[in-house]
C-alpha positions as CSV (number, residue, x, y, z in Angstrom):
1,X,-67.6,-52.9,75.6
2,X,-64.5,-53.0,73.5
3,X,-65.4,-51.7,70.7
4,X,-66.7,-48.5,73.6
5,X,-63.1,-48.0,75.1
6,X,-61.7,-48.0,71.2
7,X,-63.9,-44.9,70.5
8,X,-62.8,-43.5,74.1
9,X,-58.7,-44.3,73.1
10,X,-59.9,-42.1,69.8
11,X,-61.8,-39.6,71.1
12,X,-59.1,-39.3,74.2
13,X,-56.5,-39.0,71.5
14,X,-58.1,-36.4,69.6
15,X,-58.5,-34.4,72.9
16,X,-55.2,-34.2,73.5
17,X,-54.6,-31.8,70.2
18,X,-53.7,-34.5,67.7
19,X,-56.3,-34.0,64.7
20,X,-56.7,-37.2,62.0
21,X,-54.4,-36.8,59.0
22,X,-54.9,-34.8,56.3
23,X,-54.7,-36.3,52.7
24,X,-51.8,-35.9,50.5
25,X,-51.5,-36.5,46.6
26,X,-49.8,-40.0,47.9
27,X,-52.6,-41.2,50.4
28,X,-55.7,-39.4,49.6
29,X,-58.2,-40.9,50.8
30,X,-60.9,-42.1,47.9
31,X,-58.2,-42.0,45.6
32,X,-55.3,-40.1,44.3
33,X,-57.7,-38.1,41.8
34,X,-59.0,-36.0,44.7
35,X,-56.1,-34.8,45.5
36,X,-56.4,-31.7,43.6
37,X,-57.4,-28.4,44.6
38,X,-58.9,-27.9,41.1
39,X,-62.2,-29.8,39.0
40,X,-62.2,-33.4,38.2
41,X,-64.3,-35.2,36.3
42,X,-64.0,-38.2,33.9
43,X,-66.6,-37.8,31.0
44,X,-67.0,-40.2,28.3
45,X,-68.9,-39.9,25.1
46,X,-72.4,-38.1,25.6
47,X,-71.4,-37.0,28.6
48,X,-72.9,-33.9,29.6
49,X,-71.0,-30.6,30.6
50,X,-70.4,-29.5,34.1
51,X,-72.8,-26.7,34.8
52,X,-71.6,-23.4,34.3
53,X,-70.8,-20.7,36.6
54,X,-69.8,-23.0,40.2
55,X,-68.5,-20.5,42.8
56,X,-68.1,-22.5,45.8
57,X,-64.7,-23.0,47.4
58,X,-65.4,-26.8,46.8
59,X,-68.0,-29.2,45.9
60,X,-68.5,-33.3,45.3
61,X,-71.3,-35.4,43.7
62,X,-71.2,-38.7,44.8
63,X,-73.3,-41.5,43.9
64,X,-74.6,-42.5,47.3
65,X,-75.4,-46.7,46.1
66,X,-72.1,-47.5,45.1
67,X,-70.1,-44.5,46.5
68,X,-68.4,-43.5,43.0
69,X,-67.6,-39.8,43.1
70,X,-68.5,-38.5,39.5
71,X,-67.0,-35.0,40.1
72,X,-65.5,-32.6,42.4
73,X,-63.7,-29.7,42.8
74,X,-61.5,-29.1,45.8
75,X,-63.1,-32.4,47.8
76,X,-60.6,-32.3,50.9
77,X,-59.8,-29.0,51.1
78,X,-61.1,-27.9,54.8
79,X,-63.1,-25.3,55.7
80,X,-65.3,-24.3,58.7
81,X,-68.5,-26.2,58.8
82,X,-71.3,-24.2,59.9
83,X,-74.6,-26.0,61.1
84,X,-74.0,-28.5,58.5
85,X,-71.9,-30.2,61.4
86,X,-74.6,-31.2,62.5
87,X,-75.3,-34.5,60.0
88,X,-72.0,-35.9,62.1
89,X,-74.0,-35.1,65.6
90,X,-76.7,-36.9,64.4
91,X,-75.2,-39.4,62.7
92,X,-72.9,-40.1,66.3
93,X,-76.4,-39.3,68.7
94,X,-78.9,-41.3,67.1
95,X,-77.2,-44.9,67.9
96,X,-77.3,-43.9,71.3
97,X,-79.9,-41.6,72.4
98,X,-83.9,-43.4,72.3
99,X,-86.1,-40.4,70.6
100,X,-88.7,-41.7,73.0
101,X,-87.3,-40.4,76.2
102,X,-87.1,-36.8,77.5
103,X,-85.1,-34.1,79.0
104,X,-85.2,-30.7,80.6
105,X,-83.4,-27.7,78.3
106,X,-81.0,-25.6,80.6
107,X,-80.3,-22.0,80.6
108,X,-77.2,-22.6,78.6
109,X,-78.6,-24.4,76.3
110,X,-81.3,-21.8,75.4
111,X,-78.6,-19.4,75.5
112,X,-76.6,-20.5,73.0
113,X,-75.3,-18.3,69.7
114,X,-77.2,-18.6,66.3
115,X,-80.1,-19.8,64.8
116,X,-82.3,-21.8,67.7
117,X,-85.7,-23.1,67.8
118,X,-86.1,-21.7,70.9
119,X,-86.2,-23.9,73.8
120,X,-87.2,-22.7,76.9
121,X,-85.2,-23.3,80.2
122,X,-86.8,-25.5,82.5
123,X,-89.7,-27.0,79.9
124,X,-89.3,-30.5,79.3
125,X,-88.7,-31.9,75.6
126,X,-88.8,-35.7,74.3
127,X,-85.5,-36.0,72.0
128,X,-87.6,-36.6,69.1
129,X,-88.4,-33.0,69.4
130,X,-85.1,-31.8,69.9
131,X,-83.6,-33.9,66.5
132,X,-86.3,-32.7,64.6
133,X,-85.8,-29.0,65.9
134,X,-81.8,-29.7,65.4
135,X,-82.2,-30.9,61.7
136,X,-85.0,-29.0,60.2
137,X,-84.3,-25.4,61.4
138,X,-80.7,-25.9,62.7
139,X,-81.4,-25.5,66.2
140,X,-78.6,-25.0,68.1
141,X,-80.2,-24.8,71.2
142,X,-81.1,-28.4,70.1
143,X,-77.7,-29.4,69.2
144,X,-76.8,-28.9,72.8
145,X,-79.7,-29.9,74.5
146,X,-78.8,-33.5,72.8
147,X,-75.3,-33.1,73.4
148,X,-76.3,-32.6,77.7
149,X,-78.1,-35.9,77.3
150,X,-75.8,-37.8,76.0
151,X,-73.1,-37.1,78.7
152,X,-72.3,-33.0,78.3
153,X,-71.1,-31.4,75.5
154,X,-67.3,-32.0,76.1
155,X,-68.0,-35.7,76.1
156,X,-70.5,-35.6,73.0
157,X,-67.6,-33.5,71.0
158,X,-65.5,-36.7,72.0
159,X,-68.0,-39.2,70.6
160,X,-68.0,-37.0,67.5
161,X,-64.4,-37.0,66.7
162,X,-64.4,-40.8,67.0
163,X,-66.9,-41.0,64.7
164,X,-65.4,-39.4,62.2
165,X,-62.4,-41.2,62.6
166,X,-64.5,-44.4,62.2
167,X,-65.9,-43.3,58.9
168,X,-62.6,-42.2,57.7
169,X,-63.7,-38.5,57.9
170,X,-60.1,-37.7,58.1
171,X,-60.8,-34.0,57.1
172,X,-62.9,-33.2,59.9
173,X,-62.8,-32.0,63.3
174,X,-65.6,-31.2,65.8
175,X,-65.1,-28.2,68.2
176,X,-69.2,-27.9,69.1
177,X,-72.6,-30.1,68.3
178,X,-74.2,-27.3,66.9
179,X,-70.8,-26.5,64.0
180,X,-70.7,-22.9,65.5
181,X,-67.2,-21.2,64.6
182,X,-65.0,-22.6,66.5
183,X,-60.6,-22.6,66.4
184,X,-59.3,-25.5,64.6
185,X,-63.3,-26.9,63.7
186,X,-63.0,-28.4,59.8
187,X,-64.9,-30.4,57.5
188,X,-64.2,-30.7,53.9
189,X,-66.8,-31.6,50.5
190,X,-65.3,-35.0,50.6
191,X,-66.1,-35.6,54.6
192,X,-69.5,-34.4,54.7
193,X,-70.6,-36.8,51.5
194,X,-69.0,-39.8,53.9
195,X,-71.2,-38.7,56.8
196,X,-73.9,-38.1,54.7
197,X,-74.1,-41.4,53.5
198,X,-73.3,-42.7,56.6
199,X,-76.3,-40.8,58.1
200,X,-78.8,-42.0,55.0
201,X,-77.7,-45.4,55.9
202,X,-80.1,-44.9,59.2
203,X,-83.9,-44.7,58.8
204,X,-84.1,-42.5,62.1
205,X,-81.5,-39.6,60.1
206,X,-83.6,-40.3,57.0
207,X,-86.7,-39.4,58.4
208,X,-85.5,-35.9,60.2
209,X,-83.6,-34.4,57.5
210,X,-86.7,-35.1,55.4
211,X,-89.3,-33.4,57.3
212,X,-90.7,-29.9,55.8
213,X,-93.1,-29.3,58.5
214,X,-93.4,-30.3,62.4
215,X,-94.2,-28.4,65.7
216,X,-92.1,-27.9,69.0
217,X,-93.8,-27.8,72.2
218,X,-94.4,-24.1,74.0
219,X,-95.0,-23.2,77.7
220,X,-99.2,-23.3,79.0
221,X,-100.0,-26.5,76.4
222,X,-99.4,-24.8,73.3
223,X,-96.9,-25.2,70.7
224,X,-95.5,-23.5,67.5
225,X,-94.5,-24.4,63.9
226,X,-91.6,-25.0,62.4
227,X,-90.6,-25.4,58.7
228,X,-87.9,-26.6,56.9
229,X,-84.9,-24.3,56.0
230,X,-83.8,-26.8,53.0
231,X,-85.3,-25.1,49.9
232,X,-84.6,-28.1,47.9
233,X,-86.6,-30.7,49.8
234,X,-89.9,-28.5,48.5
235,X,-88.9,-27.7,44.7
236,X,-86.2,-30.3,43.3
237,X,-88.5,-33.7,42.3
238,X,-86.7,-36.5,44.4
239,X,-85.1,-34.4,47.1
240,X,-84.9,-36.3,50.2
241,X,-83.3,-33.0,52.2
242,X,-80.3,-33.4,54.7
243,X,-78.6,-30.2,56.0
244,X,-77.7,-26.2,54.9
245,X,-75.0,-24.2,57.1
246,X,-74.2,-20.2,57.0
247,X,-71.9,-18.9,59.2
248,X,-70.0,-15.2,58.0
249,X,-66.5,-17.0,58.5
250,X,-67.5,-20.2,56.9
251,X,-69.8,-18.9,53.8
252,X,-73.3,-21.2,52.9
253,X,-72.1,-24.6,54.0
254,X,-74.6,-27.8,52.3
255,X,-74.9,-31.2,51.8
256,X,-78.1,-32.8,50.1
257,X,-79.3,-36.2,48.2
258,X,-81.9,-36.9,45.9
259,X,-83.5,-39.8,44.4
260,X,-84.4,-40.5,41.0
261,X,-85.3,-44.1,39.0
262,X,-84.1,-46.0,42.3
263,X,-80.7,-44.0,42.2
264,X,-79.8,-41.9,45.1
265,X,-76.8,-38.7,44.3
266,X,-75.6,-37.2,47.1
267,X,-73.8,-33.3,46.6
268,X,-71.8,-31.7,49.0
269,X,-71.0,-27.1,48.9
270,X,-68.8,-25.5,51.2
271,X,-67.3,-21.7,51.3
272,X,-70.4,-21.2,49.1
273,X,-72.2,-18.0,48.6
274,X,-75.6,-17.5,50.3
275,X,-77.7,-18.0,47.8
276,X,-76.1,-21.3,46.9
277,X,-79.2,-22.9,45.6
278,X,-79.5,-22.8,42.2
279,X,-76.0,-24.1,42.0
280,X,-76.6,-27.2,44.1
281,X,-79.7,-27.3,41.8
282,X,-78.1,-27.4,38.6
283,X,-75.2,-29.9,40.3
284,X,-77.8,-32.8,41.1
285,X,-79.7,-32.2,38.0
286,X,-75.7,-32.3,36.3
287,X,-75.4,-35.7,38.3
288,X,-78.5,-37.9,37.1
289,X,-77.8,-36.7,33.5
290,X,-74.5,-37.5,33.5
291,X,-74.8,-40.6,35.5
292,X,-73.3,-43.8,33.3
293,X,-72.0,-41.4,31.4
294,X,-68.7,-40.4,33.3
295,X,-65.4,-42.4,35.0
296,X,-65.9,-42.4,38.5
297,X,-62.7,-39.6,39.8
298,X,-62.7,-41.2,43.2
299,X,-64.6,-43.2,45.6
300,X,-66.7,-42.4,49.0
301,X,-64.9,-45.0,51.6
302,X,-66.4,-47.0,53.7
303,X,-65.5,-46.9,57.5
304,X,-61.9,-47.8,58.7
305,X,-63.1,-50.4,61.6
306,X,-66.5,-52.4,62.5
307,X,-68.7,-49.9,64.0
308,X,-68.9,-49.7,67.4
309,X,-71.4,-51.5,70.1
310,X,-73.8,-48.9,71.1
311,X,-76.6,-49.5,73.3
312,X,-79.4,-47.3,73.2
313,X,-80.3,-44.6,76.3
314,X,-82.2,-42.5,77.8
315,X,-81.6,-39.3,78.1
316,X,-78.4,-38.1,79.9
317,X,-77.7,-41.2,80.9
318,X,-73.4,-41.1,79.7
319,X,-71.1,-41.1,82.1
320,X,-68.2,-38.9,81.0
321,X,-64.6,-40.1,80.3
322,X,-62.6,-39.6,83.7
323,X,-65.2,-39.6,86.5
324,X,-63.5,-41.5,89.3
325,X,-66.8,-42.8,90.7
326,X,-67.1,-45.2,87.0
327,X,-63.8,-46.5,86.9
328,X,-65.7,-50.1,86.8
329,X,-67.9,-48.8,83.7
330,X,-64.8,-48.5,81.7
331,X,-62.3,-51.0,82.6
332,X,-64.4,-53.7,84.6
333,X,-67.1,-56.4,83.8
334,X,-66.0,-58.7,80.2
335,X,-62.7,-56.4,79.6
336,X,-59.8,-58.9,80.2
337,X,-57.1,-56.6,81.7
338,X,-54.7,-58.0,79.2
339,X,-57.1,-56.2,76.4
340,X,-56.9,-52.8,78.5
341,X,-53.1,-53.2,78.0
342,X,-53.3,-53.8,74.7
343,X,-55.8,-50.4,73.6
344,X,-53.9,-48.3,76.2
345,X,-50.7,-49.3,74.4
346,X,-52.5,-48.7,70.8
347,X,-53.9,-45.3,71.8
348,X,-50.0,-43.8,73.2
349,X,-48.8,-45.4,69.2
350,X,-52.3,-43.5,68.3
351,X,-50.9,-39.9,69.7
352,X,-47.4,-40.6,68.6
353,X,-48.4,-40.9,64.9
354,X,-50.7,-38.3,65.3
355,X,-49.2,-35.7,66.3
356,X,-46.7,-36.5,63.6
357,X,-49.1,-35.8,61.3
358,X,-50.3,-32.8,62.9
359,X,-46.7,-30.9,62.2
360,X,-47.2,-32.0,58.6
361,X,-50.9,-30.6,58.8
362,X,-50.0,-27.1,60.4
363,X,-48.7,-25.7,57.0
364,X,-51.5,-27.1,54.7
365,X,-54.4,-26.0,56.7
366,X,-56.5,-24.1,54.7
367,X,-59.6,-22.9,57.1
368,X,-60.4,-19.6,56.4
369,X,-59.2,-16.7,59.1
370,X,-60.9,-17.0,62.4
């Protein structure tokens, strides 16, 4: 329960317009190195070069065991996400939500923009469907259907933003579950490597961003196919999949890991072009070669606070933030009041600093135009 009504303090924060800091040369977070808007690397003797011809707006290979970043160009610049997002909804869903129950998809949630699996309003889906339909062809029909169960999207955005917070994704912001352009919505290389590993860190997140092949349930007992969009988990050797993005504002938007000899490298594109794969390729390839072989420029952090309690629920079983009728929920049963003082008091020093950082943030934003 406390560790619940920190993430609400965040996530209430974070709705009142006051977005995590941004990393300066000073602070950056994983070290001062990735502070640049330009390449680093660190090679040592027998190193191998960087592969040639890298025309993403930024990129990062991490090691994902000891969180050493061997290279990166750009890693906390922001940029709009796309449906690679969506690693952060899963990452914040799959604590909470059990895959085993079920819930009805909605008219809005079938009517959504983008790529969808399509759900059909009224039909009834287990949530194991709906994460697999959300993670292996970017559902975002999904991505909101989840979102309704866990308390409504508004809430679920909430959850997100804490999250990142939690894992030190400083660089990000959620608008949407689904990563659909949205004003002020921003991820950076750097962030989406942290979730990532966060996310790989769960056998549940494992298993759906590895799955080439499933099928969704139709109306009249039948059912259709659906196929991985991740080129890579089919054709690199010791690809273990994650997510790919594409939005027109945002560019090809990915973040993928592999495994090799019991090392697992994690490699994160955004403001990419669209046919980004060779180049996230030739980057993993770069890693395992180079691996031993290099300084480490920077390092993935691990999260800022002890995660929170979650229980696990069925489906839309969240009360959202504010309804009068669950005051008890939030501030009643093994909450001392004293302690309610003391996180109300934290979150008002919360928004203060905040939203001193935002005026410092305004100018360096760098998502591209909406």
């Amino acid at each position: 329960m406390r560790s619940s009504l920190v993430a609400t303090f965040a996530a209430a924060c974070l709705a009142l317009g006051a977005p995590t800091a941004s990393a300066t040369p000073r602070e950056t977070v994983g070290g001062p190195l990735l502070a640049t808007d330009g390449v680093t690397v660190s090679p040592l003797s027998g190193a191998p070069a960087l592969p040639a011809g890298l025309s993403m707006g930024s990129w990062l290979v991490a090691d994902a065991d000891t969180g050493a970043v061997l290279a990166a160009k750009a890693p906390h610049r922001r940029f709009l996400p796309a449906s690679t997002l969506k690693t952060l909804t899963a990452v914040t869903l799959l604590p909470l939500l059990d895959p085993s129950s079920s819930t009805v998809a909605t008219q809005g949630d079938a009517s959504v923009d983008g790529s969808k699996v399509g759900l059909v309003p009224g039909m009834r889906y287990t949530l194991d469907t709906l994460f697999t339909a959300m993670l292996v062809v970017s559902g975002n029909d999904a991505a909101d259907a989840l979102a309704e169960a866990a308390g409504g999207i508004p809430h679920t955005v909430d959850l997100m933003n804490a999250e990142a917070l939690h894992l030190q994704a400083y660089d990000t912001f959620a608008r949407t579950p689904s990563g659909l352009d949205a004003p002020g919505e921003s991820t950076s290389a750097y962030d989406l490597a942290l979730i990532a590993r966060a996310g790989l860190a769960l056998p549940e997140f494992r298993h759906y961003v590895s799955i080439v092949r499933s099928t969704v349930p139709a109306p009249h007992h039948k059912h259709f196919e659906i196929y991985t969009h991740n080129r890579l988990l089919t054709t690199f050797p010791g690809d273990i999949g994650i997510k790919n993005g594409y939005t027109v504002k945002a560019g090809a938007t990915y973040v993928g890991a592999a495994t090799r000899n019991g090392h697992t490298l994690i490699v994160t594109l955004m403001n990419a072009p669209p046919n980004f794969w060779p180049q996230a390729k030739s980057l993993l390839a770069w890693g395992f070669r180079a691996r031993g072989l290099l300084e480490p420029v920077g390092t993935l952090v691990g999260p800022a606070v002890p995660a929170p309690e979650q229980r696990q629920v069925a489906a839309r079983p969240v009360v959202a933030v504010g309804d009068a009728h669950h005051k008890d929920a939030l501030f009643g049963g093994d909450v001392p009041p004293w302690e309610v003082v003391v996180l109300a008091t934290s979150a008002a020093v919360l928004v203060v600093v905040s939203t001193r950082r935002l005026r410092r943030r305004r100018s360096r934003l760098s998502l591209p135009p909406l």
